[in-house]
LUMVO-675624 format. One record per residue (C-alpha): residue number from 1; chain; x, y, z. Coordinates in Angstrom, 3 decimals. Layout:
# residues N
(NUM; "A"; (X; Y; Z))
...
END
This chain:
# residues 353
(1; "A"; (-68.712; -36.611; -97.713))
(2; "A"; (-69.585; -40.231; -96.167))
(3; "A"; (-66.188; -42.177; -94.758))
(4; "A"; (-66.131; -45.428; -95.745))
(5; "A"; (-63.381; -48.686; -95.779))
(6; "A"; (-62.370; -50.001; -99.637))
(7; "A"; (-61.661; -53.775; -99.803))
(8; "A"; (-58.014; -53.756; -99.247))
(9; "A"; (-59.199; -51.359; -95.641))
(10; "A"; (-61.082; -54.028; -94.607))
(11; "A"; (-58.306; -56.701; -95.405))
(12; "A"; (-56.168; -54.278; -93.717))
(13; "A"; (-57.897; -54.069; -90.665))
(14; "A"; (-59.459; -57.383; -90.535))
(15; "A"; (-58.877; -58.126; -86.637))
(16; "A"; (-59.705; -54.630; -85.770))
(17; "A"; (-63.044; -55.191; -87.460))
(18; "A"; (-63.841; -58.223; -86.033))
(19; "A"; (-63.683; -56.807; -82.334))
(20; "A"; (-67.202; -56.181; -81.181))
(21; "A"; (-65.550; -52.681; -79.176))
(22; "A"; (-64.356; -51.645; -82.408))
(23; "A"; (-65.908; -53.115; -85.572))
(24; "A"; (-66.166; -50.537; -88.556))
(25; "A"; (-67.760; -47.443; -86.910))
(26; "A"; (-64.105; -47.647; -84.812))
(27; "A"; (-62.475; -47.971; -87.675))
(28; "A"; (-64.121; -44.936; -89.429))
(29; "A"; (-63.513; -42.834; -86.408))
(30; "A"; (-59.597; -43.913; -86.319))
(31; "A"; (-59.657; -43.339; -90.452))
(32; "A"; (-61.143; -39.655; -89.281))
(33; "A"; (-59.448; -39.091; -86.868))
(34; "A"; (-55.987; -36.617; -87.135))
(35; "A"; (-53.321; -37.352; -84.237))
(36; "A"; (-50.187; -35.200; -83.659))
(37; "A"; (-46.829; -36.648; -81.940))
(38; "A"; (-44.405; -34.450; -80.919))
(39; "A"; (-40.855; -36.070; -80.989))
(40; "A"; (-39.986; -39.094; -83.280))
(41; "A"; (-37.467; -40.335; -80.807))
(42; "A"; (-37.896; -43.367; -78.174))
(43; "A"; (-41.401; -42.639; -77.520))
(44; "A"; (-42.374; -41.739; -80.803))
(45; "A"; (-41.599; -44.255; -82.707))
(46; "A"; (-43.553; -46.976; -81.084))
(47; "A"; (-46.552; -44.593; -80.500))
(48; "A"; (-46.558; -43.903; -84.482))
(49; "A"; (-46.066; -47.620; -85.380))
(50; "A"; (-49.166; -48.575; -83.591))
(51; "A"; (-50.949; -45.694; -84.436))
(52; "A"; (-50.209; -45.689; -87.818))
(53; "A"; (-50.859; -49.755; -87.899))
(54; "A"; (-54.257; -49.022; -86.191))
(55; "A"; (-54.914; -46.560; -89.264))
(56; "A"; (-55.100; -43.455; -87.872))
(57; "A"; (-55.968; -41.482; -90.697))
(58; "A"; (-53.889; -38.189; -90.103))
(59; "A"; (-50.560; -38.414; -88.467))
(60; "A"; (-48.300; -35.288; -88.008))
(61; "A"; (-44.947; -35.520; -87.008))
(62; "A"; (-42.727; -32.843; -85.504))
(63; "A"; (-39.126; -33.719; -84.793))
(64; "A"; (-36.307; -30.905; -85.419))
(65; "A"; (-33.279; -34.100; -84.780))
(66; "A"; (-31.533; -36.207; -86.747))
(67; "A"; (-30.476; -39.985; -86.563))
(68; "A"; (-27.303; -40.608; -85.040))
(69; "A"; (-26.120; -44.108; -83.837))
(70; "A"; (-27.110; -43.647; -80.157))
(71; "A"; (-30.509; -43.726; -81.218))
(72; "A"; (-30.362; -47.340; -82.766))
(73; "A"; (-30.825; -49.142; -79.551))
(74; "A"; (-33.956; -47.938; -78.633))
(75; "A"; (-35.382; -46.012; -81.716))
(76; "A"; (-36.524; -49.166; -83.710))
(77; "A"; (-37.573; -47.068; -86.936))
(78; "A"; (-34.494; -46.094; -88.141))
(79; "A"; (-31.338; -48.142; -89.188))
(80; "A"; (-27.879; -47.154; -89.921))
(81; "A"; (-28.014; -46.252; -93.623))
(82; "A"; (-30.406; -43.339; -91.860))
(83; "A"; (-27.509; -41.908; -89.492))
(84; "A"; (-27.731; -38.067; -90.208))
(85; "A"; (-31.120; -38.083; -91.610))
(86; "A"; (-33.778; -36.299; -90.620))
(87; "A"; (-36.017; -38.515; -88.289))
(88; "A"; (-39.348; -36.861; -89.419))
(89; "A"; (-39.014; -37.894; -92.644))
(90; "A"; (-37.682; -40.840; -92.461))
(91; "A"; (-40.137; -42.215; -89.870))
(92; "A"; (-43.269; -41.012; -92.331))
(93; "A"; (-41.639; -42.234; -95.128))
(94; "A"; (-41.208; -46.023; -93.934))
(95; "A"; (-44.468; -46.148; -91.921))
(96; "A"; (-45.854; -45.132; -95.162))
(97; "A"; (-44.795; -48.750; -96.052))
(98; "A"; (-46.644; -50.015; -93.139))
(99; "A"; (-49.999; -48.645; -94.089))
(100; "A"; (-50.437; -46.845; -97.251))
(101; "A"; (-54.000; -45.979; -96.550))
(102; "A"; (-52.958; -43.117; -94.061))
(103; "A"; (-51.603; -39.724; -94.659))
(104; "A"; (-48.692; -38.201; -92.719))
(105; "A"; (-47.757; -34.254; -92.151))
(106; "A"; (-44.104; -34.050; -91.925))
(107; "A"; (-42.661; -30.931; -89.620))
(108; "A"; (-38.729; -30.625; -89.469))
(109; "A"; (-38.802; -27.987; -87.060))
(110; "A"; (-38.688; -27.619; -83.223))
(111; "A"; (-42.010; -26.839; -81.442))
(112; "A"; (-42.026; -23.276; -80.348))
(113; "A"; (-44.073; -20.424; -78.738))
(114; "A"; (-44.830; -19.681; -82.589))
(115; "A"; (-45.907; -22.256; -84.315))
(116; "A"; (-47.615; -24.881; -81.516))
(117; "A"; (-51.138; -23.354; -80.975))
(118; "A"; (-51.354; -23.031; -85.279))
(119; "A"; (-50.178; -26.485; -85.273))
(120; "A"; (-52.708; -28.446; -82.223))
(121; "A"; (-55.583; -26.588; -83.710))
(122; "A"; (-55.170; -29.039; -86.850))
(123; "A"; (-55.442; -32.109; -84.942))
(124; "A"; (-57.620; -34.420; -82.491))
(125; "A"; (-55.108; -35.631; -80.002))
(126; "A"; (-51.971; -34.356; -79.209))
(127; "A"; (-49.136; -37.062; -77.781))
(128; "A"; (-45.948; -35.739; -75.783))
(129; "A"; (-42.754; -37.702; -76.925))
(130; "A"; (-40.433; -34.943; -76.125))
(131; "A"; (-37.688; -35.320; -73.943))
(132; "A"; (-37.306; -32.180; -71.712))
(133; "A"; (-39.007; -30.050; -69.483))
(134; "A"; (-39.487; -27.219; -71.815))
(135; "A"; (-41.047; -28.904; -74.242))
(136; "A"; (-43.193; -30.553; -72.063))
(137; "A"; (-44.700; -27.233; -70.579))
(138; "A"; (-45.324; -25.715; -74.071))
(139; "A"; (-46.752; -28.857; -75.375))
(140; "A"; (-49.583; -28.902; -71.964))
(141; "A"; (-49.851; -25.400; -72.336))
(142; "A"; (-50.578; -25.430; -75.853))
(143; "A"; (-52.807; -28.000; -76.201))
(144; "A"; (-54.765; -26.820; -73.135))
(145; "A"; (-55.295; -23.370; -75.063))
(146; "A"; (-56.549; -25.376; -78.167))
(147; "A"; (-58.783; -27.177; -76.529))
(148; "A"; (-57.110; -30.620; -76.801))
(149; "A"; (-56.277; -33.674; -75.586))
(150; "A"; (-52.953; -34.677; -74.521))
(151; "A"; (-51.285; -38.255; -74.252))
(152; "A"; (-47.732; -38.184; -72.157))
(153; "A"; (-45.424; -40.420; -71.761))
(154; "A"; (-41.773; -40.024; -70.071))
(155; "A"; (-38.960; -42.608; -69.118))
(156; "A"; (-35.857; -42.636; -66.460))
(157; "A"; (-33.475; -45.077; -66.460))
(158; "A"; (-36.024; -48.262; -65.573))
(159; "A"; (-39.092; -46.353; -64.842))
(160; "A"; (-41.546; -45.053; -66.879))
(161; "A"; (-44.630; -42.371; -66.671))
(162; "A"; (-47.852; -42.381; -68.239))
(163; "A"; (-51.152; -40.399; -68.043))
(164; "A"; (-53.859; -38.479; -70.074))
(165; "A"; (-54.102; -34.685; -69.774))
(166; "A"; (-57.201; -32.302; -70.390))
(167; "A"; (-59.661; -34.524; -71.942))
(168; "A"; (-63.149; -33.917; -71.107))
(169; "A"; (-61.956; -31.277; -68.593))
(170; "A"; (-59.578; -33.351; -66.558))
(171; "A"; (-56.242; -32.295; -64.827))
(172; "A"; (-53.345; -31.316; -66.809))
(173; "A"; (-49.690; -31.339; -66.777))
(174; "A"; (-49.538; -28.539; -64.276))
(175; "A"; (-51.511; -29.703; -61.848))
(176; "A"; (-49.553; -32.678; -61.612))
(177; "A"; (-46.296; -30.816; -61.783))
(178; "A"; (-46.772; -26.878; -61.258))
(179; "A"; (-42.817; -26.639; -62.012))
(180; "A"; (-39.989; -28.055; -63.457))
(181; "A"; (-37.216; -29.808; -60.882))
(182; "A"; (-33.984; -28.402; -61.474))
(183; "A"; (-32.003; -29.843; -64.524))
(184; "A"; (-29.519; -31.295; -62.545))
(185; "A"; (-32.058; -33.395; -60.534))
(186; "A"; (-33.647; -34.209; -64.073))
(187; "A"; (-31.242; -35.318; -66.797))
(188; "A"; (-32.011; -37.202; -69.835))
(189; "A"; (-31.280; -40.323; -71.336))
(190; "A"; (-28.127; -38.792; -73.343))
(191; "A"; (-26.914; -37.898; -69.533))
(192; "A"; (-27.804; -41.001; -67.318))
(193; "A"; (-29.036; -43.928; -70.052))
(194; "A"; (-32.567; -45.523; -70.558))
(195; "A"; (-33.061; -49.498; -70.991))
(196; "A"; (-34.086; -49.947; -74.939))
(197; "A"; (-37.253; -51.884; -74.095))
(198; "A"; (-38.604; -49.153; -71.809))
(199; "A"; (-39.749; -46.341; -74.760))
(200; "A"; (-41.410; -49.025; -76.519))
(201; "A"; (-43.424; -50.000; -73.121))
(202; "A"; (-44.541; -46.940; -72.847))
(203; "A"; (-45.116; -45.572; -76.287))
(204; "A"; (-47.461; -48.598; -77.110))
(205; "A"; (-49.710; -47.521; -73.842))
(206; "A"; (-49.611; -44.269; -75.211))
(207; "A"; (-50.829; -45.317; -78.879))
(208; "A"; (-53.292; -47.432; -76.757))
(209; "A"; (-54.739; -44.574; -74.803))
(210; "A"; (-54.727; -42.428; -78.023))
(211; "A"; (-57.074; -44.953; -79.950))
(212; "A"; (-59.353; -45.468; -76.567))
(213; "A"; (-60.018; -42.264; -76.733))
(214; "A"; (-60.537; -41.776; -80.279))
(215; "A"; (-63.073; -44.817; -80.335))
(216; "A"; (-64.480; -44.637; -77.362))
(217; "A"; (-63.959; -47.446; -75.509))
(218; "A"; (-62.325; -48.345; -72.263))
(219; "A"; (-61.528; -46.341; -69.298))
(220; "A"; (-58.810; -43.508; -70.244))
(221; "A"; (-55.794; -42.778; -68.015))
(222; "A"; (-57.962; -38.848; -66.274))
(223; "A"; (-56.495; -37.694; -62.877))
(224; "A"; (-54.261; -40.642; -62.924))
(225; "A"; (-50.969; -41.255; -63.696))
(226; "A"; (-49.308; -44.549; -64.358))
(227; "A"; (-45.949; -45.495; -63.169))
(228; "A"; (-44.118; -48.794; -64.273))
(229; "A"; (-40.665; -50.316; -63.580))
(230; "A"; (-39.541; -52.703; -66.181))
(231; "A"; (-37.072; -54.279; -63.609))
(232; "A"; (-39.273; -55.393; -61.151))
(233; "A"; (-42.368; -55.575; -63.214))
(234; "A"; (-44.083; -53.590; -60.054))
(235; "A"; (-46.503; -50.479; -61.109))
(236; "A"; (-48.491; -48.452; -59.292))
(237; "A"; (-51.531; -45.816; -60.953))
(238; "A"; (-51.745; -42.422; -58.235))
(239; "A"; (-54.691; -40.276; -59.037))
(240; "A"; (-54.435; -36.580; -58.757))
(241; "A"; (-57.015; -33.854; -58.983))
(242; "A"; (-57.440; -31.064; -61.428))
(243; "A"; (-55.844; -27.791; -59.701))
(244; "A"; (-57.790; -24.158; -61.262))
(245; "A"; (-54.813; -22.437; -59.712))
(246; "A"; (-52.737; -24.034; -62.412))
(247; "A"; (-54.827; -22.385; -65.467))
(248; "A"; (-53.032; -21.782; -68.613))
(249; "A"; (-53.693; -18.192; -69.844))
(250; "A"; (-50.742; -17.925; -72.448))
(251; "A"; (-47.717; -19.536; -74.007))
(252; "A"; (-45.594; -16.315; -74.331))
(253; "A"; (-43.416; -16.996; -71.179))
(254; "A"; (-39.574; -18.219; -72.216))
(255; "A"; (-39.864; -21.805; -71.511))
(256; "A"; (-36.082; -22.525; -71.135))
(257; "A"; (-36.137; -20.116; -68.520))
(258; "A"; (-39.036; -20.947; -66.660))
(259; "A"; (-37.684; -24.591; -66.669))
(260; "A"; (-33.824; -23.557; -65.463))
(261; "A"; (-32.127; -24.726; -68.891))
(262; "A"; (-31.364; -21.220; -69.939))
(263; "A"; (-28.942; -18.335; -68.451))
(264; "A"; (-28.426; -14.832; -69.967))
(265; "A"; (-24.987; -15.167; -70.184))
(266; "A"; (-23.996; -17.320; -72.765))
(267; "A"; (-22.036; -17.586; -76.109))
(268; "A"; (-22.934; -19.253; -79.694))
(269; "A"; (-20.456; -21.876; -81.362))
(270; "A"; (-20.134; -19.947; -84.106))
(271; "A"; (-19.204; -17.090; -81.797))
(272; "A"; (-16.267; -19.057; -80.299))
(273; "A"; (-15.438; -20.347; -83.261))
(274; "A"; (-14.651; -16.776; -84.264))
(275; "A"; (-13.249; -15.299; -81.695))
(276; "A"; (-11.908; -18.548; -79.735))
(277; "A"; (-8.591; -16.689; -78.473))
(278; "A"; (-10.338; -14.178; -76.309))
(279; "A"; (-12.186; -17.675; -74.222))
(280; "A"; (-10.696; -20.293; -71.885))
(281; "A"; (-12.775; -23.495; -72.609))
(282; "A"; (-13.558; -25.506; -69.439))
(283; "A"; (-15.174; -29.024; -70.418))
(284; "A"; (-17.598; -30.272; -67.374))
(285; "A"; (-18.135; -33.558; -69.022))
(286; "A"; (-17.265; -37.159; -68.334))
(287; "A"; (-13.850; -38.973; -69.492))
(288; "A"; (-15.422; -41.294; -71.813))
(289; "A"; (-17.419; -38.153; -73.568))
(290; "A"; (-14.091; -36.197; -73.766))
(291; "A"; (-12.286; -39.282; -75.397))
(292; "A"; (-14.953; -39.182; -77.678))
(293; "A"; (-15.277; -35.958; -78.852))
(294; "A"; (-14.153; -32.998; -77.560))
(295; "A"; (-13.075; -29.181; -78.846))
(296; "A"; (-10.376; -28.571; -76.253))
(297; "A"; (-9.600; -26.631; -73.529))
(298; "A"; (-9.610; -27.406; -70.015))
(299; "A"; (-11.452; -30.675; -68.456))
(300; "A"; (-12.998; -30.985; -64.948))
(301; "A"; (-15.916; -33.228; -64.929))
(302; "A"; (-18.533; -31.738; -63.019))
(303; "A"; (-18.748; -34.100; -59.963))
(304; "A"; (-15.011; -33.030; -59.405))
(305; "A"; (-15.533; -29.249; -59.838))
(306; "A"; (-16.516; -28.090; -56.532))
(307; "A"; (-13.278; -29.929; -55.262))
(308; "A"; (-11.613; -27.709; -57.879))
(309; "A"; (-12.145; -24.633; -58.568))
(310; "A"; (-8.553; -23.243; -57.922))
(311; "A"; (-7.632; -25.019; -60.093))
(312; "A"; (-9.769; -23.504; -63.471))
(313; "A"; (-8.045; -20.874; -65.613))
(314; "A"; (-9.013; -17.050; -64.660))
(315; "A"; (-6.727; -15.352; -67.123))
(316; "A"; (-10.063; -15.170; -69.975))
(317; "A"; (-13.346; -15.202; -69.645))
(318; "A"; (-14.294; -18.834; -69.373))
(319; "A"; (-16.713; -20.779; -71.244))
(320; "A"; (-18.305; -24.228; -69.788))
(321; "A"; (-19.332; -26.547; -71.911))
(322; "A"; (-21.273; -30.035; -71.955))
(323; "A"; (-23.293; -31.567; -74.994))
(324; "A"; (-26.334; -30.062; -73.974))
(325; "A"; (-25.768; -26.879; -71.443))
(326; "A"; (-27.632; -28.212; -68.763))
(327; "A"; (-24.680; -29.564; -66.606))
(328; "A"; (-22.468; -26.430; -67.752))
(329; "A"; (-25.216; -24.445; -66.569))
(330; "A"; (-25.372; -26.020; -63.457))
(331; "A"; (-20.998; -25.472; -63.446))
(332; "A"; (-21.602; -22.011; -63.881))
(333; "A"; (-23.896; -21.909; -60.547))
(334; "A"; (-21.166; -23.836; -58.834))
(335; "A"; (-18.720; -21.546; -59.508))
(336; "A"; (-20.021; -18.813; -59.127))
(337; "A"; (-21.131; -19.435; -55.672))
(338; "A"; (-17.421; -20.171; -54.661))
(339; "A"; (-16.690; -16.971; -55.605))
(340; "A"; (-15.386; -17.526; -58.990))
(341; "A"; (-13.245; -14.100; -60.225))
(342; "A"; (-13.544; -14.344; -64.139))
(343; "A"; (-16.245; -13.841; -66.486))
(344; "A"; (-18.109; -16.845; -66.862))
(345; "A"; (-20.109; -17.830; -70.463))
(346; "A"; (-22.564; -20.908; -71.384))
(347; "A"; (-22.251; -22.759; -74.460))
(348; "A"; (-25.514; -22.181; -75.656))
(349; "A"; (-27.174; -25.446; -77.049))
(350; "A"; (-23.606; -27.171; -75.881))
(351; "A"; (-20.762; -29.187; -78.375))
(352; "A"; (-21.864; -31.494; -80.790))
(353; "A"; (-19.976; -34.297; -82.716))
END
């Protein structure tokens, strides 16, 4: 079947069509081409704006979350009426007011071992919005299997990451990072806070790199990875090489695990919610998170635990809880290497308002 642009296309993407790198055979490939995001949070939202602007004609979206109010000041596609909402949906459903001439896959599920390889195989380009280390080594591992290329972005704080992984047989995630730092050395923005402005820095390179290498023009971010500080305006690219000792040979390892955000000890909310008498809840999070919400027990933010530990209940088995699990995790290792007597549990997934 030959591709071509109706009238209102062409109106559409008028100043696309008038640049001499792009002109209509770039618009035909972007109109062709089939892009997948994975996250519709910070990152993803300005990488689907542009993407979907530019007329990408396929975009997939794969976000298990929901809006909440946090997200506002950074997540410019959502408002408040959409506070509880699913974000995939509601980010397909007003891009689709953006551009009408494109057509989005919705997926309101979590990308897993299961459905990731089934998922890349449908697309082009694959481009890492997630959040956290395990979903960052499934995504590079996955798309590496499929045979595709992958677009990353990540932010901290001020600073903010960017580079292109496995096209045209260049390095991948792994080589630049054969493992995960531990979570405590790595929180996220829920944990330690992100400027607004910085996601939507780096989730327009990303779209940009994503339609370079869809049309063909330009010199894509291979072997190199981009680093940028929005408070200094300073950034620096450092070029890496492709490492074969890094190969990918299968996504069936646990992922959590690998990346140190899962323990085998740990309980279920709707477990403690069951059998709450038989636990002694010790909450490792801040003040203003415990003023906020909270579902009882002891508190002992985690920067004061190692200073006490006598003083934590050891009449139950005890479990430590945060909003993720990541810093109870990482309360669990502190007590237990001062010798902690009591049975100690993770709140798996951690408490939720």
């Amino acid at each position: 079947m030959i591709i071509t642009l109706t009238k209102e296309e062409n109106k559409h993407y008028d100043r696309h069509l008038i640049l001499e790198e792009i002109g209509k055979s770039g618009q035909l490939k972007l109109k062709q081409a089939k892009v997948l995001v994975i996250g519709a949070g910070g990152l993803g939202c300005p990488v689907l704006q542009y993407l979907a602007a530019a007329g990408v004609g396929t975009l997939g979206i794969i976000d298990d979350d929901v809006v909440t109010q946090s997200n506002l000041q950074r997540q410019i596609l959502y408002t408040i009426d959409d506070i509880g909402c699913s974000k995939a949906k509601i980010a397909a459903k007003r891009l689709s007011r953006l551009n009408p001439f494109i057509a989005f896959n919705v997926y309101n599920e979590k990308l897993t071992r299961e459905n990731a390889l089934s998922l890349f195989r449908c697309y082009d380009i694959i481009v890492d919005g997630s959040d956290n280390f395990s979903t960052r080594y499934l995504t590079n591992d996955a798309a590496v299997l499929a045979k595709k290329p992958l677009v990353y972005g990540a932010i901290f704080k001020f600073e903010g990451q960017l580079s292109v992984f496995n096209y045209q047989d260049s390095a991948t995630y792994r080589c630049l990072y054969p493992s995960p730092p531990k979570p405590e050395d790595a929180p996220n923005c829920s944990q330690i806070g992100v400027l607004g402005v910085l996601p939507g820095i780096i989730g327009s390179l990303q779209a940009n790199e994503t339609i370079k290498i869809i049309c063909g023009i330009g010199t894509v971010l291979t072997n190199k990875l981009l680093i940028y500080n929005v408070l200094t305006m300073h950034q620096i690219v450092l070029n890496f090489e492709k490492d074969f000792r890094n190969n990918v040979v299968d996504i069936e390892q646990d992922y959590d695990f690998f990346c140190g955000v899962a323990i085998k000890k740990d309980v279920s909310f709707e477990e403690l919610s069951i059998h709450k008498e038989k636990y002694n809840l010790l909450d490792v999070r801040e003040d203003w998170e415990r003023d906020e919400f909270n579902i009882g027990g002891q508190h002992i933010p985690i920067a004061e635990l190692l200073l006490r530990v006598h003083e934590v209940y050891t009449d139950k088995v005890v479990v430590v809880y945060c909003k993720t699990g990541v810093r109870s995790a990482r309360a669990i290792d502190i007590l237990i290497q001062n010798n902690f007597p009591t049975t100690l549990l993770n709140l798996k997934g951690g408490c939720f308002q």
